[in-house]
C-alpha positions in Angstrom: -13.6 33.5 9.0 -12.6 30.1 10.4 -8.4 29.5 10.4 -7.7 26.5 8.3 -5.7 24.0 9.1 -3.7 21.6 7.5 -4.5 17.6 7.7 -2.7 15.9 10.6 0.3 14.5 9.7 -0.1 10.4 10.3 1.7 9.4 13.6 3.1 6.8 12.2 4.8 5.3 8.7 2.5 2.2 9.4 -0.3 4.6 9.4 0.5 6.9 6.4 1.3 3.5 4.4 -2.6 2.2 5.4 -4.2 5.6 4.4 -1.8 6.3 1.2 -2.6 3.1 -0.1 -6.0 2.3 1.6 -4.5 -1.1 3.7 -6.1 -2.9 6.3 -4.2 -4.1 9.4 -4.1 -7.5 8.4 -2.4 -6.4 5.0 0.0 -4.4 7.0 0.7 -7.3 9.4 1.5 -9.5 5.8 3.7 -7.1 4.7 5.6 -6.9 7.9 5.9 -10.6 8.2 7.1 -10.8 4.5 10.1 -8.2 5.0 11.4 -10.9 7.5 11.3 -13.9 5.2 11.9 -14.4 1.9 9.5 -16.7 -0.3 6.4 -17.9 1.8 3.5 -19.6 0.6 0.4 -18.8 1.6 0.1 -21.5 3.8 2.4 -20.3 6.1 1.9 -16.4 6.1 -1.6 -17.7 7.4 -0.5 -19.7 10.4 2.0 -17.0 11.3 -0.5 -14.2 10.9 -3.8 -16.3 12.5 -6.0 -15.8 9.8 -7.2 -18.1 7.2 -6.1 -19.0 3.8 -8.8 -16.8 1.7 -8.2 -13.8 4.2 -4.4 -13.9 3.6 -5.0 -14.5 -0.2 -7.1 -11.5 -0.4 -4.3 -9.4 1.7 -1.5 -10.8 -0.9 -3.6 -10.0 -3.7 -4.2 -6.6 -2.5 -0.6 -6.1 -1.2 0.6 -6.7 -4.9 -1.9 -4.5 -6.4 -0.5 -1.9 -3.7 3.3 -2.9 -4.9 4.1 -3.7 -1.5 4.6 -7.7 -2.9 6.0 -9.7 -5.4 4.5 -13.2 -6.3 7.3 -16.3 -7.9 6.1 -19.4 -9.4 8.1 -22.4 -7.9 8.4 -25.7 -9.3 7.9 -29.0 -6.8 10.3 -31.6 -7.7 7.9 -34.3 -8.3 5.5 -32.0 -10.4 2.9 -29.3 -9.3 3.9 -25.5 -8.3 3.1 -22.8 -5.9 3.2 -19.3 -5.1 6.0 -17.7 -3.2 5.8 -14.2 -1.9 8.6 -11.7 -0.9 8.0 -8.1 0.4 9.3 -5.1 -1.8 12.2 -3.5 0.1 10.9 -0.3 2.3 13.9 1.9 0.4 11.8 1.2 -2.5 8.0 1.7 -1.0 9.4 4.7 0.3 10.4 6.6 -3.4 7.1 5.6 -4.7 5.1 6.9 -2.1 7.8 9.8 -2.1 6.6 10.6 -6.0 3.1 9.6 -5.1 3.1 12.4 -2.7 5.1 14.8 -5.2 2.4 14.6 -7.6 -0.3 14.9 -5.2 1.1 18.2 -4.1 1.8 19.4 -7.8 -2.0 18.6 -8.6 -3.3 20.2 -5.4 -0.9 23.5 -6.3 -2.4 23.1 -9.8 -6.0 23.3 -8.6 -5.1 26.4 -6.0 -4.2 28.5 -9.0 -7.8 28.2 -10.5 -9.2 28.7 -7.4 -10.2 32.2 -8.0 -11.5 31.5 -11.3 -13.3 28.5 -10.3 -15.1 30.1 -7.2 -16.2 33.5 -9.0 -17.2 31.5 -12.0 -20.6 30.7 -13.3 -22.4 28.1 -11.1 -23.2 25.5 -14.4 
């Protein structure tokens, strides 16, 4: 019989953050850039990033679905709005993917202890 072998550990945070929560480089590159500076529209996370508008829209849309972003509606004086967007702290990220990872493991022991059952079991 084969020896198993665990997964490889990522080699980085960056690159357990994209594969936990399925982020592309550009999204990670947001992120980044957002833990530096508080409240940027979307205008500006594109110039500082190089990409265009509807590229870095689709990486903020994705980064708050992830919870790695928070969006603010801000008034302009003389009437209008926009969106601002500010990182979630990394102390934070951290104890959700923390629990993330904690349940993972508690549904992976779960499923060990049928194994048996499951494998000998009828083939239906």
């Amino acid at each position: 019989m084969q020896r198993l072998t665990a997964m490889d550990p990522p080699e980085s945070c960056s690159e357990m953050l994209r594969n936990m929560l399925n982020l592309s480089e550009t999204e990670l590159r947001v992120y980044r850039l957002l833990l530096s500076s508080d409240g940027q529209r979307v205008s500006d996370v594109a110039k500082q990033v190089g990409r265009d508008r509807s590229s870095i829209q689709r990486a903020l849309k994705n980064l708050m679905s992830a919870g790695l972003t928070k969006r603010q509606t801000e008034t302009i004086k003389d009437g209008g709005y926009y969106y601002a967007y500010d990182a979630v702290p990394p102390a934070q990220v951290k104890r959700e993917l923390a629990r993330c990872i904690e349940d993972w493991h508690e549904s992976l022991l779960d499923s060990l202890s049928r194994f048996e059952e499951e494998m000998e079991g009828s083939l239906d």
